[in-house]
C-alpha positions as CSV (number, residue, x, y, z in Angstrom):
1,X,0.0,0.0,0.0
2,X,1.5,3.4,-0.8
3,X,2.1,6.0,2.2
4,X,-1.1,7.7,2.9
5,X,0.9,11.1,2.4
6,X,2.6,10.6,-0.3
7,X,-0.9,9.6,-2.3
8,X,-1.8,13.3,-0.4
9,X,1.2,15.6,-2.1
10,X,1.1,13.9,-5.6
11,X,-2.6,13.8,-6.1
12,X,-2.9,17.7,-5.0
13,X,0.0,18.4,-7.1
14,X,-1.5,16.6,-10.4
15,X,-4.9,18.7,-8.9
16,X,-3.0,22.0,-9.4
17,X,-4.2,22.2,-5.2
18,X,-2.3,23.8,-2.6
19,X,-1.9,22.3,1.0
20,X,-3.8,25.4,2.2
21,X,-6.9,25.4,-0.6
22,X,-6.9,21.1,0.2
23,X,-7.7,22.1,3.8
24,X,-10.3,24.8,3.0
25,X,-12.3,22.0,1.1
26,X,-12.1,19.6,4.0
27,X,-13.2,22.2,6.0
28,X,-10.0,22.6,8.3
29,X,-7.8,25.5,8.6
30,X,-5.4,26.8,5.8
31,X,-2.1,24.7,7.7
32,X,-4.0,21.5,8.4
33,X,-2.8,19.6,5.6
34,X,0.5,21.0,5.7
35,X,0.9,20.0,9.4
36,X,-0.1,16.5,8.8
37,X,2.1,16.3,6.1
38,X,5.4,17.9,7.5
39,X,4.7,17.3,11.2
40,X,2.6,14.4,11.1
41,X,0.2,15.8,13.7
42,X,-1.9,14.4,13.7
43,X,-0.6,10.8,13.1
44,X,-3.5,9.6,11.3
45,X,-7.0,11.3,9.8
46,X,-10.0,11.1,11.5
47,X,-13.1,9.4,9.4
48,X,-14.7,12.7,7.9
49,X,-11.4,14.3,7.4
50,X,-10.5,10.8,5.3
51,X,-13.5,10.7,3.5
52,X,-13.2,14.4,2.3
53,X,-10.2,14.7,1.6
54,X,-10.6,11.5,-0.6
55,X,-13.5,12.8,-2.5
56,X,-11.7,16.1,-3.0
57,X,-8.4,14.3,-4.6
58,X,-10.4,11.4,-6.0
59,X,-8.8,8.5,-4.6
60,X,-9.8,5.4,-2.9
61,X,-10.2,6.1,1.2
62,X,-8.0,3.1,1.9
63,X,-5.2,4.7,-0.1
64,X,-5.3,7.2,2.9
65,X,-5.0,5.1,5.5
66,X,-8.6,3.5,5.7
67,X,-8.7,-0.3,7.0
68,X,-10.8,-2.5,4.5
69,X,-13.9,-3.7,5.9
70,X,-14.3,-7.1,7.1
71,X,-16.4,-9.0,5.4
72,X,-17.1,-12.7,6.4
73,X,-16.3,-15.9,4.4
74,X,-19.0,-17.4,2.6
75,X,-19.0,-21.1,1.6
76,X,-20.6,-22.9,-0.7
């Protein structure tokens, strides 16, 4: 699985979106993304924050850090 951040940086940058306009859309403030970027505060992205910023870059939520679901084994 790639690094959650790295998906973060080269999907803004093939977006034309800054760190600061990528937090606006989420609904954070303008150094949100940059601080979980750089300082990696916070370590991980809460639910919403996930699910935004996935819709906003277009990506698949589990290419941010999103478990997959657990599904149960069915036989036959």
């Amino acid at each position: 699985m790639a690094d959650a951040r790295a998906v973060v940086r080269e999907r803004a940058a093939a977006r034309g979106l800054s760190f600061a306009a990528l937090s606006r859309l989420i609904g954070r403030h303008d150094a949100f993304v940059q601080q979980w970027l750089v300082r990696r505060s916070p370590r991980k992205l809460d639910e919403d924050d996930r699910l935004r910023m996935a819709m906003a870059l277009d990506v698949d939520e589990v290419s941010l850090g999103a478990r997959m679901p657990w599904r149960p084994v069915i036989f036959e």
